[in-house]
C-alpha positions as CSV (number, residue, x, y, z in Angstrom):
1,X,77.8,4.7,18.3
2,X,79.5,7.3,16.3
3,X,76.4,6.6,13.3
4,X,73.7,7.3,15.7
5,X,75.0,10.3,17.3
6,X,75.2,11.9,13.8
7,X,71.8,10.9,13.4
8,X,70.4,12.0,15.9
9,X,72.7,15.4,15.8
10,X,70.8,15.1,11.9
11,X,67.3,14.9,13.6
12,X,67.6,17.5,16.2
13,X,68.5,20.3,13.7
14,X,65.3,19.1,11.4
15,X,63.2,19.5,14.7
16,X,65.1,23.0,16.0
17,X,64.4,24.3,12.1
18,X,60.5,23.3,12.5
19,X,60.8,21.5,9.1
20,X,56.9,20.6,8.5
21,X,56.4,16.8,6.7
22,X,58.8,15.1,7.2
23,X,58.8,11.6,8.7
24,X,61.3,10.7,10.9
25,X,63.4,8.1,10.7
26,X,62.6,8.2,6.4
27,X,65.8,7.6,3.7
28,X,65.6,10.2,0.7
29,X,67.0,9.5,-2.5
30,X,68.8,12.7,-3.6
31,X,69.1,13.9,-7.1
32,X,71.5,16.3,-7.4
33,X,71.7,18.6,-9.6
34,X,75.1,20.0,-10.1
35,X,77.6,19.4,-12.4
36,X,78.4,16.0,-11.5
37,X,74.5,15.0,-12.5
38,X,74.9,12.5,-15.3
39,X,71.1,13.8,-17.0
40,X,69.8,16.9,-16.1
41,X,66.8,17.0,-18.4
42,X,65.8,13.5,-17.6
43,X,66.0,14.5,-13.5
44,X,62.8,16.9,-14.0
45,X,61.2,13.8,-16.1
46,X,62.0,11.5,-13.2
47,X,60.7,13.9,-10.4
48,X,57.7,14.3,-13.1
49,X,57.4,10.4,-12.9
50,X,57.4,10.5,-9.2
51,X,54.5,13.0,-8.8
52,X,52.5,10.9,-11.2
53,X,52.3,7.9,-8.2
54,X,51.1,10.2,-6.0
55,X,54.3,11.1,-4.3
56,X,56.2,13.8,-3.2
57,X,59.5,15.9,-4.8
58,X,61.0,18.5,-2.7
59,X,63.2,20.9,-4.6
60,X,66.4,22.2,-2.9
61,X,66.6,25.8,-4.1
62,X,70.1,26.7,-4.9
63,X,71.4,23.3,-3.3
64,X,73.6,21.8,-5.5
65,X,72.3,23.5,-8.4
66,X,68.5,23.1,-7.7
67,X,68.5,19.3,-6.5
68,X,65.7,17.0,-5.8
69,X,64.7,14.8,-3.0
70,X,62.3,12.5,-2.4
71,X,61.6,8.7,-0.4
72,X,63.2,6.6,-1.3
73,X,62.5,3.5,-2.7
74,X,64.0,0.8,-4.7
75,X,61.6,1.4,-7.9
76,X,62.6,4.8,-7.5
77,X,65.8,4.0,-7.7
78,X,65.8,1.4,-10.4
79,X,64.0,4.3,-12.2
80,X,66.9,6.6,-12.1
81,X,69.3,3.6,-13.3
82,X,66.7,2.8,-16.3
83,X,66.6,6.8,-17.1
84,X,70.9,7.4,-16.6
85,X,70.0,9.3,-13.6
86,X,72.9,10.1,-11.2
87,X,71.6,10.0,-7.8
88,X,72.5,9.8,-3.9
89,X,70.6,7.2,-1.4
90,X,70.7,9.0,2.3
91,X,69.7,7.9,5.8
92,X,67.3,9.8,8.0
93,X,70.7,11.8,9.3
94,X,72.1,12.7,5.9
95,X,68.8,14.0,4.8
96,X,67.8,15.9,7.7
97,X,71.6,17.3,7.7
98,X,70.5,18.7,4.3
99,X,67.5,20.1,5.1
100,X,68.8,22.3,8.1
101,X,71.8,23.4,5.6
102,X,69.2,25.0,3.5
103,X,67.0,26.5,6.0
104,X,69.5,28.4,7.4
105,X,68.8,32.1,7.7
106,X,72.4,32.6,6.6
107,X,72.0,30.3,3.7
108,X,69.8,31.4,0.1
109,X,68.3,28.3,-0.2
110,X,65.0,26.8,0.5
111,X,62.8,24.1,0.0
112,X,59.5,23.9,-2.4
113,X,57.3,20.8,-2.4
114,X,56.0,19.5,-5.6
115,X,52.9,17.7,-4.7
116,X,50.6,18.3,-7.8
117,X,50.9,17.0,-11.0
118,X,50.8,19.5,-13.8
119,X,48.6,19.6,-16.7
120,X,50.3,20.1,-19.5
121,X,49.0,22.0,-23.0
122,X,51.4,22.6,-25.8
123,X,49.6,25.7,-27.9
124,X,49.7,24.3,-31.5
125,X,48.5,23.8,-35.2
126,X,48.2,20.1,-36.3
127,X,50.9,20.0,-38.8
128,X,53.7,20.5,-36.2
129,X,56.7,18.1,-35.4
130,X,57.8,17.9,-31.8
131,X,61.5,18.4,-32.8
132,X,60.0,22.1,-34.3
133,X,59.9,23.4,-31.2
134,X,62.7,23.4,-28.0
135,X,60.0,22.4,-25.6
136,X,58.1,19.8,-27.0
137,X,61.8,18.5,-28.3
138,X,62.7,18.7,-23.7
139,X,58.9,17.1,-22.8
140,X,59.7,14.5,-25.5
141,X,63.0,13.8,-23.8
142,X,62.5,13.7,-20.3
143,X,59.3,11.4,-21.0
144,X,56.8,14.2,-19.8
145,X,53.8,14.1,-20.9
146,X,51.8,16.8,-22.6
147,X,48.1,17.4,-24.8
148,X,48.4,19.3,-27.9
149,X,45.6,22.1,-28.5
150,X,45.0,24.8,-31.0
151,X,42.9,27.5,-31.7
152,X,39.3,25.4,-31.4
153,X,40.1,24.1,-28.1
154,X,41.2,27.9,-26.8
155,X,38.1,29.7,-28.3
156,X,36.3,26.6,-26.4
157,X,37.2,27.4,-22.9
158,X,39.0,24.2,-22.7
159,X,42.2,25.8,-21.4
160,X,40.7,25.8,-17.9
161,X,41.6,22.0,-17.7
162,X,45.2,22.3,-18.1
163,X,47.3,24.0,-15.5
164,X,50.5,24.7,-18.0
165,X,50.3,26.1,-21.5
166,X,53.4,26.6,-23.8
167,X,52.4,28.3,-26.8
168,X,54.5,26.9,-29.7
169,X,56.4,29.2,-32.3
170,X,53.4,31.2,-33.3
171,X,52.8,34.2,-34.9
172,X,49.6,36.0,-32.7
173,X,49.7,38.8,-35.4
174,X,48.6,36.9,-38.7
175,X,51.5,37.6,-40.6
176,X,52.5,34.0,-40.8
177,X,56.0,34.4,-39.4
178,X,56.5,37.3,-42.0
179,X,58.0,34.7,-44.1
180,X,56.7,36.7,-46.8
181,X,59.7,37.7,-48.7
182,X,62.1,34.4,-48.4
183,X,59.1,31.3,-48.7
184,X,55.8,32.7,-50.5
185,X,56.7,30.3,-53.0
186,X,57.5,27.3,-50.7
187,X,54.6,24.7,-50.3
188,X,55.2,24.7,-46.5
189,X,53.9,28.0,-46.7
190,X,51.2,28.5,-49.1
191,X,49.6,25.1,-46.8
192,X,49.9,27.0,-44.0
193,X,48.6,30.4,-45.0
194,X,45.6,27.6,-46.6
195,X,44.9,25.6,-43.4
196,X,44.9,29.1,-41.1
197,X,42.4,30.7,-43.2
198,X,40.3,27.3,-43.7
199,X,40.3,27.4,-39.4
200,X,39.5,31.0,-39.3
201,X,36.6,30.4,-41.6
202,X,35.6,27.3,-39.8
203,X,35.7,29.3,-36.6
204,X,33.2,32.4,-37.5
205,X,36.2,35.1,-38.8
206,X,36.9,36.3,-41.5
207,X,40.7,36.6,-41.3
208,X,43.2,34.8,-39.8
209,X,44.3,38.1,-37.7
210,X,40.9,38.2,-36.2
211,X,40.7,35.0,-35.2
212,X,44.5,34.8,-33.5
213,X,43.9,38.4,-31.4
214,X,40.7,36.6,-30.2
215,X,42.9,33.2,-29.2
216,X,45.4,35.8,-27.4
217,X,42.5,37.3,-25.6
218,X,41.2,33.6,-24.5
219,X,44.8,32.9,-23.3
220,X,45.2,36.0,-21.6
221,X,41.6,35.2,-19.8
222,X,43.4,32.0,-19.0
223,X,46.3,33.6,-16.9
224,X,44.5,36.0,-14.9
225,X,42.4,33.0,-14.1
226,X,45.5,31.1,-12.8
227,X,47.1,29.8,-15.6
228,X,50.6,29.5,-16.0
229,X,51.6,30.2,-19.7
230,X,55.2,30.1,-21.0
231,X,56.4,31.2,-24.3
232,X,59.7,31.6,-26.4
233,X,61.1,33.2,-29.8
234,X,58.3,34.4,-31.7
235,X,55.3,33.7,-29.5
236,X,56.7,36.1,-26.9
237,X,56.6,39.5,-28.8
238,X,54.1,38.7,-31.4
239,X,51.6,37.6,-28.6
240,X,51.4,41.2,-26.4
241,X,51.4,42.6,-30.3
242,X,48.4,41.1,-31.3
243,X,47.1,42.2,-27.5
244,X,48.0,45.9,-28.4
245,X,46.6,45.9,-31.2
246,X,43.0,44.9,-30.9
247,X,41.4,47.9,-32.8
248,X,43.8,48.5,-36.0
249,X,44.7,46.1,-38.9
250,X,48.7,45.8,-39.0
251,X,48.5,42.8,-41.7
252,X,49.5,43.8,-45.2
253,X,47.2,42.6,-48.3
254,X,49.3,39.7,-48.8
255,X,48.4,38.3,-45.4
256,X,44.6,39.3,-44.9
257,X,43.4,40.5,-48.6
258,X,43.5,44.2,-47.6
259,X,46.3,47.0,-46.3
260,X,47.3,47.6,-43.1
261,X,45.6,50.6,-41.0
262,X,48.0,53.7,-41.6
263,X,47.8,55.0,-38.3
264,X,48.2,51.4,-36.2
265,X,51.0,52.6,-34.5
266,X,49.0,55.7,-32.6
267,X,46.2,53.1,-32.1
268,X,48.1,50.8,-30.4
269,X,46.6,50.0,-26.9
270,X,49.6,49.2,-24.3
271,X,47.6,48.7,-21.1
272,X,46.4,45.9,-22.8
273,X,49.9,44.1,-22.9
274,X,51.2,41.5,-20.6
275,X,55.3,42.3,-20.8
276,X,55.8,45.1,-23.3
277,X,54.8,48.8,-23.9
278,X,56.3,51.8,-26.0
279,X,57.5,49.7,-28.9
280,X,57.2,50.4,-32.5
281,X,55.9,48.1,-35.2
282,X,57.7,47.1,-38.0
283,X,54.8,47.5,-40.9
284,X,57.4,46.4,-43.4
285,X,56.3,43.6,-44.6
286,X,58.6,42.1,-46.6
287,X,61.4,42.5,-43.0
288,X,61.2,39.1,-41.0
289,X,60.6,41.5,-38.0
290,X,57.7,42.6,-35.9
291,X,58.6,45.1,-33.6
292,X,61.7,47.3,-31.8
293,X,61.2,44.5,-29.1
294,X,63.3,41.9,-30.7
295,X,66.9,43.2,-30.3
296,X,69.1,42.8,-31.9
297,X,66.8,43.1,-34.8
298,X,66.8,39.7,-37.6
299,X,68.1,42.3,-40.4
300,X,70.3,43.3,-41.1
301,X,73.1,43.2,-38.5
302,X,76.1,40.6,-39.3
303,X,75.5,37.3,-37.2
304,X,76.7,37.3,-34.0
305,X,79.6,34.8,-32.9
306,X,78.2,31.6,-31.1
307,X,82.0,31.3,-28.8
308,X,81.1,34.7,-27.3
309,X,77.8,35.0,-27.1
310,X,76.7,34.5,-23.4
311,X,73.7,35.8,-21.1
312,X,73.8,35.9,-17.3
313,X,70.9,34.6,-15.1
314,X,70.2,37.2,-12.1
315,X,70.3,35.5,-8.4
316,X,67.2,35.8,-6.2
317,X,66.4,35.5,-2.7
318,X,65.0,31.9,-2.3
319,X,63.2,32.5,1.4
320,X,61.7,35.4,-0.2
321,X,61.3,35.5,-4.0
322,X,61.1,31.3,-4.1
323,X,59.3,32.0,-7.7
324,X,62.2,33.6,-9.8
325,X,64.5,31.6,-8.1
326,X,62.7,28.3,-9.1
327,X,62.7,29.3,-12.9
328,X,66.2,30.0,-12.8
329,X,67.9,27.2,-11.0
330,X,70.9,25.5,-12.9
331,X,73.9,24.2,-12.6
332,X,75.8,27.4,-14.1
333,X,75.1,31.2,-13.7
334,X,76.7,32.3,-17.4
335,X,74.8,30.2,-20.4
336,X,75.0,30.2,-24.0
337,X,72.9,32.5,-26.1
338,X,71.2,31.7,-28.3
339,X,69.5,33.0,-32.1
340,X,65.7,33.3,-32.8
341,X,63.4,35.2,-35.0
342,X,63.0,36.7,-31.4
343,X,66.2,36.6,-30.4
344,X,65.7,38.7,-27.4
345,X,63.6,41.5,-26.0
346,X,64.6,45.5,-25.6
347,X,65.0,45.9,-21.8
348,X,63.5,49.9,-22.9
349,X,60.3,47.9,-24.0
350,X,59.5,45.9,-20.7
351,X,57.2,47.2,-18.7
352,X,58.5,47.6,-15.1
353,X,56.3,45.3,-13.3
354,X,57.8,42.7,-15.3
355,X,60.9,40.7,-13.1
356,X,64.0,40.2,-15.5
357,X,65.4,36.9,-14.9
358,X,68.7,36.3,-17.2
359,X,70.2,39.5,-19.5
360,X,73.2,39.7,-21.7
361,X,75.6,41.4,-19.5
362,X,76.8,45.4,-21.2
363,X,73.7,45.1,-23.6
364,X,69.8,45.9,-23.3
365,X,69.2,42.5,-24.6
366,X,66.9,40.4,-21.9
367,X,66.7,36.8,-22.6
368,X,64.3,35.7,-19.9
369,X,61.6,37.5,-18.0
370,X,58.6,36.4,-16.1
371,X,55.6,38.4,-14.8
372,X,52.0,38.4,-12.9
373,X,48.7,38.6,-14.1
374,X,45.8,37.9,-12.2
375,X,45.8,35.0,-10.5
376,X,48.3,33.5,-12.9
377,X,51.6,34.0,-14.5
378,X,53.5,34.0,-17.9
379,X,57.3,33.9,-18.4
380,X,59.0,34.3,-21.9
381,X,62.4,32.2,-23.3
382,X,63.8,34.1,-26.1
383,X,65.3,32.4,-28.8
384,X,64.7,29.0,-30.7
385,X,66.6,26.3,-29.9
386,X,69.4,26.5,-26.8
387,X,71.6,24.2,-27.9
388,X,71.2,25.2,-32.1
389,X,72.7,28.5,-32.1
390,X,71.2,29.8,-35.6
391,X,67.8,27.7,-35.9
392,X,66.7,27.9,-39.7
393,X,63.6,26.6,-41.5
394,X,64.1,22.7,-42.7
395,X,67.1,22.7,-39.9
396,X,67.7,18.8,-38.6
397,X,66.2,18.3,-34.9
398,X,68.5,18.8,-32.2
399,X,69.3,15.6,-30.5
400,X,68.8,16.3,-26.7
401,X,70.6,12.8,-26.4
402,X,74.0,14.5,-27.2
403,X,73.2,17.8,-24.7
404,X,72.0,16.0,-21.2
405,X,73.2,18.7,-19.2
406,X,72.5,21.5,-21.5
407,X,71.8,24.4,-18.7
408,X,69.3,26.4,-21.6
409,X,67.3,23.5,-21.5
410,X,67.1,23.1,-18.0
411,X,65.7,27.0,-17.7
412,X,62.5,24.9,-20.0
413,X,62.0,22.5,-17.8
414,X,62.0,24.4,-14.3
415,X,58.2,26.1,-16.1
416,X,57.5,22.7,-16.5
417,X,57.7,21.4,-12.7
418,X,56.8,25.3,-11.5
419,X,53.1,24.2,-11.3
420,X,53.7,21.2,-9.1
421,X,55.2,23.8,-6.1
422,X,53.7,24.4,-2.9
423,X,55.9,27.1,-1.1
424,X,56.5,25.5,2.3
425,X,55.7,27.5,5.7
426,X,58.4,30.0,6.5
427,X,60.2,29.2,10.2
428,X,58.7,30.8,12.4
């Protein structure tokens, strides 16, 4: 007797909450996401899974550290075993218990449905290895999957069929990292700088800088079109670069066959950006730097320690800002920083329509930041790898095997599910 009173004491706060979808008398499975969750980054591969068969995730904003719930079933349940997914099987009462908790007006929660299955587009040229790049290494991982496209299939319009592009670790400027100075002599390089301008030929330009300010013009079209596009290290700054400058030549002769424009930094266009404005170039081109955006800057200062290096993720109202608070749920508020040729961006430099999402506390150094444009969005990771604090060329891969709960790597893979959300109805 005392079971079905809860239950129905469950039930009646669903119904008094006007919670829309949700069939009575249902049990969840409940994948929380808290410390306690045995696989983090194989949870968003599993909720991935679950959309794929044409059901239904709902994400518990700031419940238990972003958890998921859906029907449960025994398949969905063996999945989790197969997968080493901690998870919690509830009756009708538990569940609707839990969604009443989080639609409390006293409470900063919420709930988000993921209904759609995201199409996926990893931004890349043909030579790279997943384990090159922190988000293909997370998609590997948690078994998500994910097309590969570069510059042909951008110039081509075929963005429009993917819903989700990351752009991998390129350089939008032409300047081929500026690796210059440390690997002109490496083969890496020289077949790098070879297949670029052999695809720039192929494709009607007649330098590789050309060709990559007219792929981050097609992305750009891409976002305001609805797009969501996510980027880290390098791909951040060097993208709104190439943006800004559309008009003057910043590549030395050693990247394009002729000097850069003397006067590039007056012609710089910043209305043209998506994140950035004000920031100076670095013309240098024997630095491994682009711009003042990356702080603190590759060169020279003395490497920073890795046991006190730390950036803090900012708190958002879930009812009412469900989007920044999707792309920053985790399990811990305080995460470890981490190194990149873009290690992370100049808070002076962002423009102020821009929503900062995680900042090094006492510094101007933001690590994560996402933004509107048109119709779509774009949010920028700074830094390589989260859980390889000072990422170098020929580095092993990281081994996401050995960092299951890594909460950097969960910041990647909330862009990944962002595309599945519906926002439910607000209570009336």
């Amino acid at each position: 007797m005392r079971t079905l009173r809860m239950t129905c004491f469950g039930l009646a706060l669903l119904l008094l909450a006007g919670w829309p979808g949700v069939v009575l008398g249902q049990a969840k499975l409940l994948i929380a996401m808290d410390p306690k969750q045995t696989d983090h980054l194989k949870a968003y591969g599993v909720a991935f899974w679950v959309l794929q068969r044409n059901g239904e995730v709902d994400w518990l904003l700031n419940y238990r550290g972003g958890s998921f719930m859906a029907d449960y079933s025994e398949i969905l349940a063996r999945e989790c075993r197969i997968r080493g997914i901690s998870f919690e099987p509830l009756g009708a009462g538990e569940s609707a218990s839990i969604y009443a908790e989080v639609q409390r007006d006293d409470n900063n929660m919420d709930v988000v449905r993921l209904e759609k299955v995201p199409r996926i587009a990893v931004y890349a040229p043909p030579n790279f290895k997943p384990w090159d790049d922190a988000v293909t290494l997370a998609l590997e991982y948690a078994e998500i999957p994910y097309t590969k496209i570069w510059d042909e299939q951008v110039l081509s319009g075929k963005l429009a069929e993917y819903d989700w592009l990351h752009l991998h670790h390129e350089d939008f400027t032409g300047q081929y990292g500026k690796f210059y100075a440390n690997y002109r002599f490496a083969q890496w390089y020289i077949d790098q700088q070879l297949l670029y301008e052999k695809e720039a030929k192929r494709l009607g330009f007649k330098k590789v800088s050309e060709e990559k300010k007219a792929v981050a013009r097609a992305i750009k079209e891409y976002i305001g079109n609805g797009g969501f596009m996510f980027a880290m290290c390098s791909a951040t700054d060097s993208y709104d670069i190439a943006l800004a400058a559309e008009s003057p030549d910043i590549c030395d002769v050693m990247f394009d066959g002729d000097p850069a424009d003397p006067g590039a930094q007056a012609k710089l266009d910043f209305s043209k950006t998506l994140a950035f404005e004000n920031f100076k170039l670095d013309m240098n081109p024997m630095r491994y730097e682009y711009s003042d955006i990356d702080i603190p800057a590759s060169e020279p200062p003395p490497f920073r320690d890795a046991n006190t290096d730390y950036f803090t993720l900012f708190e958002f109202s879930a009812k009412y800002d469900p989007v920044p608070t999707m792309l920053s749920q985790d399990h811990v508020s305080i995460v470890k920083g981490f190194m990149g040729q873009t290690t992370a961006f100049r808070k002076g430099a962002i423009k102020r329509t821009v929503i900062v999402l995680a900042q090094r506390e006492g510094t101007e150094e933001v690590k994560y930041l996402h933004g509107n444009f048109g119709r779509g969005t774009f949010t920028w990771y700074a830094g390589h790898d989260p859980e390889d604090y000072q990422h170098a060329v020929g580095d092993p891969p990281t081994d996401l095997s050995l960092h299951k709960n890594s909460p950097g790597y969960r910041l990647i893979l909330n862009n990944v599910l962002f595309p599945a959300a519906k926002k439910k109805q607000q209570k009336t």
